[in-house]
C-alpha positions as a Markdown table, in Angstrom:
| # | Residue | x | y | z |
|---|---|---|---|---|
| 1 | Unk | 0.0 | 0.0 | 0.0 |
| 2 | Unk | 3.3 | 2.5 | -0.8 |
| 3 | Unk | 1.0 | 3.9 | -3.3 |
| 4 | Unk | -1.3 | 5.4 | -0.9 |
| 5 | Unk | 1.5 | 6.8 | 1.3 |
| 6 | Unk | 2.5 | 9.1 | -2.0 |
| 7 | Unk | -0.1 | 9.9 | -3.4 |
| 8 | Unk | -3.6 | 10.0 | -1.5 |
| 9 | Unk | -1.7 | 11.3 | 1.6 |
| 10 | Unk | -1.0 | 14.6 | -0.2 |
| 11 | Unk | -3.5 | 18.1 | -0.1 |
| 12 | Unk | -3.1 | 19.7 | -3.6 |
| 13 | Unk | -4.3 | 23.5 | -3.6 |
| 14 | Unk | -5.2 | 23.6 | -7.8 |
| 15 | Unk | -6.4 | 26.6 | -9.6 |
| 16 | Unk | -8.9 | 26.3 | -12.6 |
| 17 | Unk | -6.8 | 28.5 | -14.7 |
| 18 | Unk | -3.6 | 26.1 | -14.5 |
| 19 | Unk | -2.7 | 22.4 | -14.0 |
| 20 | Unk | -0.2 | 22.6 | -11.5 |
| 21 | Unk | -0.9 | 22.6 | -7.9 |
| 22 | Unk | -0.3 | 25.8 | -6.4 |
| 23 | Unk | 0.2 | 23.8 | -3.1 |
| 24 | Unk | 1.1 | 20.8 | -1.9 |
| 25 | Unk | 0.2 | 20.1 | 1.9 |
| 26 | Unk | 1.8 | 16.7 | 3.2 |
| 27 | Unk | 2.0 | 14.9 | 6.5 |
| 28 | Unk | -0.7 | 12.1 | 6.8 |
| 29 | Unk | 0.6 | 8.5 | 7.6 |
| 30 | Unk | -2.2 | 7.5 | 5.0 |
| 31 | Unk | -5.2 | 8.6 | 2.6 |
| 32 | Unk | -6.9 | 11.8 | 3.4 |
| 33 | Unk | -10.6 | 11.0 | 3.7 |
| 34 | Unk | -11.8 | 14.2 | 4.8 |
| 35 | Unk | -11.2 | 18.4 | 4.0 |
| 36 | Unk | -12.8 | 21.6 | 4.9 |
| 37 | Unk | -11.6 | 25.3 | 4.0 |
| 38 | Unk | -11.9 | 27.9 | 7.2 |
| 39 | Unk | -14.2 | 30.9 | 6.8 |
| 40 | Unk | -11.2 | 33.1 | 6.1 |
| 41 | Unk | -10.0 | 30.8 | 3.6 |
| 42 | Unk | -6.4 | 30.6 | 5.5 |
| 43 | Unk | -6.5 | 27.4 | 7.2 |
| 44 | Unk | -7.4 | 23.7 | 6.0 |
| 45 | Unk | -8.6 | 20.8 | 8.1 |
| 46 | Unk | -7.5 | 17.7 | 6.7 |
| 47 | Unk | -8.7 | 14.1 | 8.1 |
| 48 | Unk | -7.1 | 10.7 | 7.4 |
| 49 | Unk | -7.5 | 6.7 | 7.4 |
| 50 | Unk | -4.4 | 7.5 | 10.0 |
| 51 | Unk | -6.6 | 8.3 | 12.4 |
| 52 | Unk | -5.8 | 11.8 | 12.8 |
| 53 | Unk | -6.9 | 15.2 | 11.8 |
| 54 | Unk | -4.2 | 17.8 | 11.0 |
| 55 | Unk | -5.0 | 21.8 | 10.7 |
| 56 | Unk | -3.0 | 23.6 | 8.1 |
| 57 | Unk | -1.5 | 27.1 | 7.8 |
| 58 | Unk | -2.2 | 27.4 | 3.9 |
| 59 | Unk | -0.1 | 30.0 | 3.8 |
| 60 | Unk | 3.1 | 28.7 | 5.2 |
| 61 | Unk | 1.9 | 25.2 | 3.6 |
| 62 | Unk | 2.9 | 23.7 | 6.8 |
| 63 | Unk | 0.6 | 22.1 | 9.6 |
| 64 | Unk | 0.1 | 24.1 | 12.6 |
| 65 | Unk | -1.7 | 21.2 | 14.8 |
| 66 | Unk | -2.0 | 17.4 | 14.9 |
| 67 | Unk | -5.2 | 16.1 | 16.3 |
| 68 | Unk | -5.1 | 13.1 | 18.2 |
| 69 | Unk | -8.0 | 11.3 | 19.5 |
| 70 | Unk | -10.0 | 9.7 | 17.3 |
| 71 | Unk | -9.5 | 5.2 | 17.5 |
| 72 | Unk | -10.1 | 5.1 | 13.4 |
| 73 | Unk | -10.3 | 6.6 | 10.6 |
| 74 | Unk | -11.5 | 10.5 | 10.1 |
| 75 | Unk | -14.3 | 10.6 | 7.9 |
| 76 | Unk | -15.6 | 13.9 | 8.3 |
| 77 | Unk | -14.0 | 17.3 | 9.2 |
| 78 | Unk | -15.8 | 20.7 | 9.5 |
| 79 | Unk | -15.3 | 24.4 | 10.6 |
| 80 | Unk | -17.2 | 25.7 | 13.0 |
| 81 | Unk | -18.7 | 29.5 | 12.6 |
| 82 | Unk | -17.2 | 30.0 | 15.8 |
| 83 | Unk | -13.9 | 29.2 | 14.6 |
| 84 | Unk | -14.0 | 25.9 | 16.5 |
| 85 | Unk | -13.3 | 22.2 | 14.4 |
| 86 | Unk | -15.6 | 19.3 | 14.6 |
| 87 | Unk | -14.0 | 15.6 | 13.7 |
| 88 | Unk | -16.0 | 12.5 | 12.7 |
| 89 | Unk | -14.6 | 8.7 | 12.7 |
| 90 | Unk | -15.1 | 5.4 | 12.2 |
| 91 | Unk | -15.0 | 5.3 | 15.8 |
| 92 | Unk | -19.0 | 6.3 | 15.6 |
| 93 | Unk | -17.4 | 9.8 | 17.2 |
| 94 | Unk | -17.8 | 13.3 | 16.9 |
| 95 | Unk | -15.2 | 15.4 | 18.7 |
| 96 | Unk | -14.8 | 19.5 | 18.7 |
| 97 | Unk | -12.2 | 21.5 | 18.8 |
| 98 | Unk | -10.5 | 24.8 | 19.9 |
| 99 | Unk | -7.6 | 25.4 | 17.7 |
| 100 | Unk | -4.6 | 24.9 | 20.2 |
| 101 | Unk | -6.3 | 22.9 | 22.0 |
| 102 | Unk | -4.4 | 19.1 | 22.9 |
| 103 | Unk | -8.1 | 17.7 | 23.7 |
| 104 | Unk | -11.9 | 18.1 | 22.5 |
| 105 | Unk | -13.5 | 20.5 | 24.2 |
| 106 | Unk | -16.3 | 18.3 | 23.7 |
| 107 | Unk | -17.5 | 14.5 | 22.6 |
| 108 | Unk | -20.6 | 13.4 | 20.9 |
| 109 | Unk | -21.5 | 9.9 | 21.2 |
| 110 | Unk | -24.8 | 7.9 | 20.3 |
| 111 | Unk | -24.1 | 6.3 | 16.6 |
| 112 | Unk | -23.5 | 3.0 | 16.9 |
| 113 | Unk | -21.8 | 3.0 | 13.4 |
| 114 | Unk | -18.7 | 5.3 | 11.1 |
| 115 | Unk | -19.3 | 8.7 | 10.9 |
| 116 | Unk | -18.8 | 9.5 | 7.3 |
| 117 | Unk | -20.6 | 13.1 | 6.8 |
| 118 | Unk | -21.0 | 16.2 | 8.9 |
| 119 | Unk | -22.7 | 19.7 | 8.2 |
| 120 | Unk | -22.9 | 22.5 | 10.8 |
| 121 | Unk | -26.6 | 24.5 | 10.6 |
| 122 | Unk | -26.5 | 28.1 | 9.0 |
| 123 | Unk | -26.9 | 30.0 | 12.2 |
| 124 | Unk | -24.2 | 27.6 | 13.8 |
| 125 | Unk | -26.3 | 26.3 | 16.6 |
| 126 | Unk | -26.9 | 22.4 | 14.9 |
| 127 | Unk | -24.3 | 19.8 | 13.8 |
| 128 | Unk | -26.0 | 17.4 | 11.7 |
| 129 | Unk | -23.9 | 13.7 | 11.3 |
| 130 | Unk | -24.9 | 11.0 | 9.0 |
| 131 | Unk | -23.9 | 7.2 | 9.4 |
| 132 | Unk | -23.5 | 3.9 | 8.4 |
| 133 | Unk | -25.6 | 3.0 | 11.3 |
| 134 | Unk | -28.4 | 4.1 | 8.6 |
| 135 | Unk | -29.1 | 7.5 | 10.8 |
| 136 | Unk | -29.0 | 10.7 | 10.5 |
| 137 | Unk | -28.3 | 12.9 | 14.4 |
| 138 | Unk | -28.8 | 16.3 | 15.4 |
| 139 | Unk | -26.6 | 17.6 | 18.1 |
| 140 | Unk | -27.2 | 21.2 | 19.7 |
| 141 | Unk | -23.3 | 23.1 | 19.8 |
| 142 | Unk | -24.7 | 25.0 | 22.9 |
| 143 | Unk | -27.6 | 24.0 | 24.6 |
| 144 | Unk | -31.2 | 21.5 | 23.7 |
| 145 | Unk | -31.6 | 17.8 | 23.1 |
| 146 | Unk | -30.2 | 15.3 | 20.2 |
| 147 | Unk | -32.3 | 14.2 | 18.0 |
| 148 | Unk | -32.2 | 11.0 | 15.5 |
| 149 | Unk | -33.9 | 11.0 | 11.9 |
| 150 | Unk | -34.9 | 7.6 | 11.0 |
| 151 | Unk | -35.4 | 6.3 | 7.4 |
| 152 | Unk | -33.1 | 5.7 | 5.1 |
| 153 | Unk | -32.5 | 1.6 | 5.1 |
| 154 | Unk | -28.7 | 1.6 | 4.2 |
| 155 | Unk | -25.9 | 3.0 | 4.8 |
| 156 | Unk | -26.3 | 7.2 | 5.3 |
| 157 | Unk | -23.4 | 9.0 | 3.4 |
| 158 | Unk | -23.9 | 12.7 | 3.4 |
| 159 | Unk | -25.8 | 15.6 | 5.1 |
| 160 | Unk | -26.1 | 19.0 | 4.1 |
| 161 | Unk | -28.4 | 21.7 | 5.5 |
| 162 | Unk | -30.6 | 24.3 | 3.0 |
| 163 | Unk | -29.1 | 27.4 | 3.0 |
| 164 | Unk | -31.9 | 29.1 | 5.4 |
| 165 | Unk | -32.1 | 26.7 | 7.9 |
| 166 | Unk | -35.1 | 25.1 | 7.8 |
| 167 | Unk | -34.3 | 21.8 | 6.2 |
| 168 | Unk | -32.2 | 19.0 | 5.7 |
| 169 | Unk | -30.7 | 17.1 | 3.1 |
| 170 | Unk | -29.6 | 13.5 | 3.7 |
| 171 | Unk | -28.7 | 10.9 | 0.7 |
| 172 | Unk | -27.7 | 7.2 | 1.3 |
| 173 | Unk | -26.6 | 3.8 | -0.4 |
| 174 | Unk | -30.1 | 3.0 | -0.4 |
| 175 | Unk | -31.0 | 5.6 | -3.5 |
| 176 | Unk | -32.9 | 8.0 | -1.6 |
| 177 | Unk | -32.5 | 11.6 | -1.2 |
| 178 | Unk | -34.1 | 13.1 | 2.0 |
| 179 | Unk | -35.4 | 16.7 | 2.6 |
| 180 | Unk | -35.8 | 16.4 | 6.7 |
| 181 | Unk | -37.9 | 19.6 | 7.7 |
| 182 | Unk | -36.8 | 21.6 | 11.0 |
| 183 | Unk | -37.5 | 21.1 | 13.7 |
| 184 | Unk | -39.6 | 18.4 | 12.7 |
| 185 | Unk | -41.8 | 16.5 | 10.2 |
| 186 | Unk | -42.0 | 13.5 | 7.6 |
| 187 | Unk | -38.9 | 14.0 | 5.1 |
| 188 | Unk | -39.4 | 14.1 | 1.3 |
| 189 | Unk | -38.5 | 11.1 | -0.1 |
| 190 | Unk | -36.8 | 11.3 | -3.6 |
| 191 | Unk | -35.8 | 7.9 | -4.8 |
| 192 | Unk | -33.0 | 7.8 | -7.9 |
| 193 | Unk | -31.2 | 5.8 | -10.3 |
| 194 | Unk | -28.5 | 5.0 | -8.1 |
| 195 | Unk | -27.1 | 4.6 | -4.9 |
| 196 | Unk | -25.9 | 8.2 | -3.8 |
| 197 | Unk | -22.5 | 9.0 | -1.5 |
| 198 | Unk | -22.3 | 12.8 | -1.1 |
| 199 | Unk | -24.5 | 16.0 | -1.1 |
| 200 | Unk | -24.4 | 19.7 | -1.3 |
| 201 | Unk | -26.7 | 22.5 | -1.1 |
| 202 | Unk | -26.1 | 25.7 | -3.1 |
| 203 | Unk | -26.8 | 29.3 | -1.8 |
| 204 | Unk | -30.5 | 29.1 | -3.7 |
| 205 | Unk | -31.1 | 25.8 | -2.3 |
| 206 | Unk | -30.7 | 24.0 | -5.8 |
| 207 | Unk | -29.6 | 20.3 | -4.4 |
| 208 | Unk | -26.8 | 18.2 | -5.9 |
| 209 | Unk | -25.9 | 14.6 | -5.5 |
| 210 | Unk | -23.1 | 12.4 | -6.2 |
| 211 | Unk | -23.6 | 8.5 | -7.2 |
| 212 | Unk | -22.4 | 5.5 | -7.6 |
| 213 | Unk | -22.9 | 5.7 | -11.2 |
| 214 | Unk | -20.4 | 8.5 | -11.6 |
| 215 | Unk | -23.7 | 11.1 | -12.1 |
| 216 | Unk | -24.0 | 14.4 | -10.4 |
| 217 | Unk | -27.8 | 14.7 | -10.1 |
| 218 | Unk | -29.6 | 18.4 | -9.4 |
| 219 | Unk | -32.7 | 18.9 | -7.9 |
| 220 | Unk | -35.0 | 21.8 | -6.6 |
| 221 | Unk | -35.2 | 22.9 | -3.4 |
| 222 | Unk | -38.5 | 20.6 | -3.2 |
| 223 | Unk | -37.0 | 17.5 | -4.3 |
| 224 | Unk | -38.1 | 17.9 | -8.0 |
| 225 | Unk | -35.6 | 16.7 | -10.3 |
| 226 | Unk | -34.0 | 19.7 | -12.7 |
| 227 | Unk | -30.6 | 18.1 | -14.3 |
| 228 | Unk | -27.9 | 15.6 | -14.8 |
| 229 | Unk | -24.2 | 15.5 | -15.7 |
| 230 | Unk | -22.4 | 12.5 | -15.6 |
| 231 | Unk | -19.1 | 13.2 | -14.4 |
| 232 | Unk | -17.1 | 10.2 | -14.5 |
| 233 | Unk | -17.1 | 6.7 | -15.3 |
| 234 | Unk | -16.6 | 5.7 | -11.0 |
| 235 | Unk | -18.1 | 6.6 | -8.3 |
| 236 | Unk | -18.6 | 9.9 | -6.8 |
| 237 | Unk | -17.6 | 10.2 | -3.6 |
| 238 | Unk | -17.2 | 13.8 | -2.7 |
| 239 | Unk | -19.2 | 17.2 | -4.0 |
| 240 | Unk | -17.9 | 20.7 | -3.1 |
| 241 | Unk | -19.7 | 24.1 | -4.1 |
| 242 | Unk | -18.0 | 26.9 | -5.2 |
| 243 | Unk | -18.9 | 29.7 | -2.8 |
| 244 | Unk | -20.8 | 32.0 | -5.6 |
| 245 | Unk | -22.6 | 28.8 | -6.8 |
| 246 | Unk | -20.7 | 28.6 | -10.2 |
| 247 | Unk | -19.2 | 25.3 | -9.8 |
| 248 | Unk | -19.5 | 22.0 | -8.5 |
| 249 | Unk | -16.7 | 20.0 | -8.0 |
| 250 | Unk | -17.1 | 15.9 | -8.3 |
| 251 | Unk | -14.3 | 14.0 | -6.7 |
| 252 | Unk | -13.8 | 9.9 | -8.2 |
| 253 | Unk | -12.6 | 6.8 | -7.1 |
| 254 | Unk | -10.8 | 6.7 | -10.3 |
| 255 | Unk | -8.9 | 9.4 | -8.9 |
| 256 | Unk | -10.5 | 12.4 | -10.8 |
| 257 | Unk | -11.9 | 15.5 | -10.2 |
| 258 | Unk | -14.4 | 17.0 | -13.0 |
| 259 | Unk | -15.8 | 20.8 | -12.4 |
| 260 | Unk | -19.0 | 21.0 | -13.6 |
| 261 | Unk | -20.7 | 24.5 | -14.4 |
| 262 | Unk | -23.4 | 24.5 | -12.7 |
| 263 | Unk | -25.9 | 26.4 | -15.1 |
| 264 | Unk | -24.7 | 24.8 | -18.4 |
| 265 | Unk | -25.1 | 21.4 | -16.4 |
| 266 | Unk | -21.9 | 20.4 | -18.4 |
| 267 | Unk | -17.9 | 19.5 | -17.1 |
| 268 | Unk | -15.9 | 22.2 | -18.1 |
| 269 | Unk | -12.4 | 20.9 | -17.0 |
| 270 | Unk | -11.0 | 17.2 | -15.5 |
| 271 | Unk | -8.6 | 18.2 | -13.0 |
| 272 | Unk | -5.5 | 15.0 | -12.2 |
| 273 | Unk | -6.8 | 11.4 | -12.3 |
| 274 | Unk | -6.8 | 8.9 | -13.3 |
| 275 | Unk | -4.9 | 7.5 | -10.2 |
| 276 | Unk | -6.1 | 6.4 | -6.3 |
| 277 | Unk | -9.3 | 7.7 | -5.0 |
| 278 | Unk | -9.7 | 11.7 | -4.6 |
| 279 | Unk | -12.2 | 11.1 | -1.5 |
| 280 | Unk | -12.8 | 15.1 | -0.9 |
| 281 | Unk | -12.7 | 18.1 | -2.7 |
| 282 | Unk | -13.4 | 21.6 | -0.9 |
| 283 | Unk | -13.5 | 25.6 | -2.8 |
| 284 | Unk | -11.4 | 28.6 | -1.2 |
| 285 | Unk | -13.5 | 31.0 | -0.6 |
| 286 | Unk | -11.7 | 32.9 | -4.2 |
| 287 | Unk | -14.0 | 30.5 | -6.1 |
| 288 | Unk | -11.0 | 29.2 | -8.6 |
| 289 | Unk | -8.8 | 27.0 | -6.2 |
């Protein structure tokens, strides 16, 4: 498994405009599963099949903190509005974190399977997890009750929440896409064509999903389907936005990452691949890297 240690261990920073990386970020004893970009668009949070998280200065291209707790692989990695981190494993845990910070500040437990997907509420006050446990949890950031969404029959991949708050997205292995109103309710139930591994929700609460089938599936912000752009011959296993909505980005397992414009519902450019699996993809907040 050298391959792994070469390749899928290392953060590329890539602009649209060029093919070289404009960065190259690497540390982690194995594949990076997990990324997420800071408000400010200086600092990365990286997590790994080494079961560690790292935070990175992306200026000085260097890590500025390991983060060691987790007993398995990090799935999931988020910022905070705060400023704090959260961290999601295979270990069926969530942990947050204050930058500095040698510990979590705090532990969520209560899946009983991985962690693969975690999404922080608009107004910062709701982490939202999904599982392979086949559940989808709510946990309050400062004060209120957990809640578990029930449903989906397989394996739960991704969560995203609307851009206003008042619903959530959740897509599993099980080909359904679920619009969860909040605080509560029956979820939409959108069944498609194949089995479905990430989500994102753009600023006007168009929905996209990545499956199995190497698709990248759009739909309204009531479930109604609206487009499709098949964006590679494997599996998609990770969707990113750009910030002004322009842009999705569809990561492979055949180690390719297409950018898709959004409104032409076409892929524009193919960025590396084919190669090992490119399991996350995240936008700066400049829109191009």
């Amino acid at each position: 498994m050298n391959w792994c240690l070469h390749f899928c261990a290392v953060i590329a920073a890539l602009s649209l405009g060029f093919e070289a990386a404009l960065a190259q970020l690497s540390g982690h004893g194995g594949p990076v599963r997990a990324l997420a970009i800071s408000a400010d668009g200086k600092s990365v949070l990286s997590g790994s099949f080494d079961t560690s998280a790292i935070r990175w200065s992306l200026a000085l291209e260097s890590a500025e903190q390991v983060l060691r707790f987790h007993s398995d692989a990090v799935n999931a990695a988020v910022f905070l509005p705060d400023g704090r981190m959260a961290t999601a494993g295979a270990d069926a845990r969530i942990a947050i974190w204050t930058a500095g910070h040698q510990q979590p500040d705090g532990i969520f437990e209560g899946h009983r399977g991985p962690i693969v997907g975690l999404a922080v509420s608009p107004d910062g006050s709701t982490l939202a997890s999904a599982s392979w446990d086949t559940s989808v949890r709510l946990w309050p950031l400062h004060s209120g009750a957990e809640r578990k969404l029930e449903g989906h029959s397989q394996n739960v991949n991704g969560v995203a929440f609307a851009p206003d708050g008042k619903s959530l997205v959740s897509v599993g292995y099980d080909l359904t896409l679920r619009i969860w109103p909040l605080p509560d309710g029956p979820p939409e139930v959108i069944t498609l064509p194949s089995p479905l591994n990430a989500v994102a929700v753009a600023a006007d609460g168009e929905i996209a999903a990545g499956g199995a089938d190497g698709w990248v599936r759009l739909l309204t912000v009531g479930g109604k389907r609206a487009g499709e752009v098949q964006a590679g011959a494997t599996p998609i296993v990770g969707l990113a936005l750009s910030p002004d909505g322009a842009f999705i980005a569809a990561a492979g397992i055949g180690g390719a990452v297409s950018i898709i414009d959004r409104k032409a519902r076409s892929v524009v450019r193919t960025l590396a691949g084919p190669g090992p699996p490119v399991w996350s993809v995240a936008f700066l907040p400049d829109n191009v890297t």
